[in-house]
N, C-alpha and C positions, 0 to 999 in steps of 0.2 A: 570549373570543369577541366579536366585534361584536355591536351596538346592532341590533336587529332594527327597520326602518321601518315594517313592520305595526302597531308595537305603541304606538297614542297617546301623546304625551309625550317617547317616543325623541327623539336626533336623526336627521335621513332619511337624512345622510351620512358618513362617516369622517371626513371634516373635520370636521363639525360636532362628533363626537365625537369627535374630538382624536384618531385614529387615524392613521396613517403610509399611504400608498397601498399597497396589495399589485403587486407589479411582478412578475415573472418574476425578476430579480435579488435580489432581497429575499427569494424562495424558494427559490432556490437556495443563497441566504449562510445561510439558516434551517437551510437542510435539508444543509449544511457542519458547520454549528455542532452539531446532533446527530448526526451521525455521528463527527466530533470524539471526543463527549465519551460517544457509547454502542456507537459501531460503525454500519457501512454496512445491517445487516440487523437491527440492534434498535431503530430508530425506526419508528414508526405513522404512516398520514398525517393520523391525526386527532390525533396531537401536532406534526406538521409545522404543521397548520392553528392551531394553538392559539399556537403558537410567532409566527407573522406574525397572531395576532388575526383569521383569517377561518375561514369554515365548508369543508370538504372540496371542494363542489363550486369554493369561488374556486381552489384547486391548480390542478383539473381543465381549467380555464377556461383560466389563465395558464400551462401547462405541460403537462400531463396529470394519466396515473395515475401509481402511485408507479415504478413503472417506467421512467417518461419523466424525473422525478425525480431518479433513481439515474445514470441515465445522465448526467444535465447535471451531477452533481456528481461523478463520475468522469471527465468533460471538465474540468473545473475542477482539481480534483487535477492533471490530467496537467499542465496546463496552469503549475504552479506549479514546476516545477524547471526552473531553467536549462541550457540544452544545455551542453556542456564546445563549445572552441574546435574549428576544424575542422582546422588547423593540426595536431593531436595528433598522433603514430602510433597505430596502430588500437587496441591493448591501452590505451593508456593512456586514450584519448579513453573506452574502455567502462567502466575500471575506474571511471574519476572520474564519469560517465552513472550507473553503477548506485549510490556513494555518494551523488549528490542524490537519487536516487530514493529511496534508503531512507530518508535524512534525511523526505523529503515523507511517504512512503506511510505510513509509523508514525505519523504526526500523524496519521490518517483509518483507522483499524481498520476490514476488510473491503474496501476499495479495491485492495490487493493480490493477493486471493482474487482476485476479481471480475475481473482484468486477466488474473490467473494460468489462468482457465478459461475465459472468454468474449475473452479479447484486448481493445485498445482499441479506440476509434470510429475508423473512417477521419481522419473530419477532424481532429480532436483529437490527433492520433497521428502526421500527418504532417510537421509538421517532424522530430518526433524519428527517423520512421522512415527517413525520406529523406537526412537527413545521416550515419546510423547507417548504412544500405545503401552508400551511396556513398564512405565511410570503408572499410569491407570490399573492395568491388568494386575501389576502387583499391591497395589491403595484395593482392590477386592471388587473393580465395579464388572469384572466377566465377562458375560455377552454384551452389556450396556456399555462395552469402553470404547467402540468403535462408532457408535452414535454420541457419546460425549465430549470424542473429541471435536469430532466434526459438527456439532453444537457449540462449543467453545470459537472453535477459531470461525465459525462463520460470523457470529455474531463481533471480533474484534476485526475481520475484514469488511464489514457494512459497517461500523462506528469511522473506520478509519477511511472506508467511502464517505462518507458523509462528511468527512473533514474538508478532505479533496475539493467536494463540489460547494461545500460551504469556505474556506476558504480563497474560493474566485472569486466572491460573490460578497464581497467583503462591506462594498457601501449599501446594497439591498440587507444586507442581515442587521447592518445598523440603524434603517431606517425601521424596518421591522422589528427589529426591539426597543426602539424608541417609540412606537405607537404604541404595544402591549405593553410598555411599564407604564402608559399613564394613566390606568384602569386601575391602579393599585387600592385608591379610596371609594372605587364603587361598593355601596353598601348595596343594592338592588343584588348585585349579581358577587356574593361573597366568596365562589371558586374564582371566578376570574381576576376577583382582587387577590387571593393570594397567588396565584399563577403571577400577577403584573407583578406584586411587591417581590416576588423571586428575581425575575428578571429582571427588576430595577438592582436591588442590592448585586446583579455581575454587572449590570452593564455602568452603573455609576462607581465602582471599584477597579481601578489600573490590573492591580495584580491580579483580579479574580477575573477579570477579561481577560486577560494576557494567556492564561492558563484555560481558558472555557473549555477548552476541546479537550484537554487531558484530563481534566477531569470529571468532565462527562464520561468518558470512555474509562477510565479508571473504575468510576460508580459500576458501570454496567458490568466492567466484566466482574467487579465484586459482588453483586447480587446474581452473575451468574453461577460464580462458584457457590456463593451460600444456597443456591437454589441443588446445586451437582451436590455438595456436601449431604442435606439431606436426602437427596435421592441415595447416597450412599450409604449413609446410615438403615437406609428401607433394605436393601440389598444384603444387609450384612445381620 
């Protein structure tokens, strides 16, 4: 924490004590960096303040509450994947949109949650949303493009939720798959043996563990397109 100037001796100012200016940017790269590394909803703003060497109220001052906070660094997130070309046809232009996205949002646990229930900021959201609508509107889906997109990307911000809270939880999900793959040979109950023999064939395969989560999430949002495709077909 800084150098308190009340206190004889101190020095009066951050410079003087060899401290870094507190900026608005600086708090929000802070409060990046522990959500990184703990999640969007397990940092305090009295370790955000600690983090940048100042007391709660400087947050307050250059930013707000933790709320104001949270927001500027879910603008920041959105802000870090690259739009796919506009050029695309619409399916591909989304598929390859929601691959950077998961790339980004898996770096930032709870940033997906938080998109997935509250939506993004206006301003922060609208290039993405604007080239995404207008990608649809011209593929023919009309009144249905503004419900398709926000169909699409909710369903790859709950996949990419589900990452998040499934990858903390790393030794319950293996102990978990290790009980439902041993069901694989039950002849009584022959859904649940192909369900177990699914999940024995990832969970006994390096690389098809390694990869679980992308390509679950890869699956879904391809059968969500194939699902949007023929609704487009109906449309046209």
């Amino acid at each position: 924490m800084p150098n308190s100037a009340a206190v004889p001796g101190r020095p009066r100012s951050r410079d003087a004590a060899g401290l870094p200016a507190v900026t608005p940017e600086r708090i929000v790269a802070a409060a990046l960096e522990l959500t990184a590394r703990h999640g969007l909803d397990s940092w305090t703003l009295r370790q955000l303040a600690g983090a940048v060497d100042a007391y709660p109220a400087v947050i307050y001052h250059h930013v707000g509450d933790r709320e104001a906070v949270v927001s500027a660094v879910v603008d920041r997130v959105i802000g870090m994947y690259p739009l796919p070309p506009e050029h695309l046809p619409w399916r591909e232009w989304f598929r390859s949109l929601f691959g950077e996205l998961r790339l980004v949002l898996t770096q930032y646990p709870g940033v997906a949650r938080r998109l997935a229930v509250n939506g993004p900021n206006v301003n922060a959201a609208t290039p993405t949303i604007d080239r995404g609508m207008r990608i649809l509107l011209n593929a023919g889906f009309g009144h249905e493009a503004a419900a398709v997109y926000r169909f699409l990307s909710a369903v790859a911000c709950q996949y990419i939720s589900l990452e998040d809270e499934r990858s903390r939880q790393t030794d319950l999900i293996a102990r978990n798959s290790e009980a439902w793959s041993r069901s694989r040979d039950d002849a009584e109950w022959p859904g649940l043996a192909a369900m177990s023999a699914s999940i024995h064939e990832v969970t006994s395969d390096p690389a098809r563990a390694e990869n679980y989560f992308k390509d679950e999430f890869d699956y879904a949002i391809e059968r969500c397109l194939d699902g949007v495709e023929r609704r487009l077909e109906s449309l046209r």
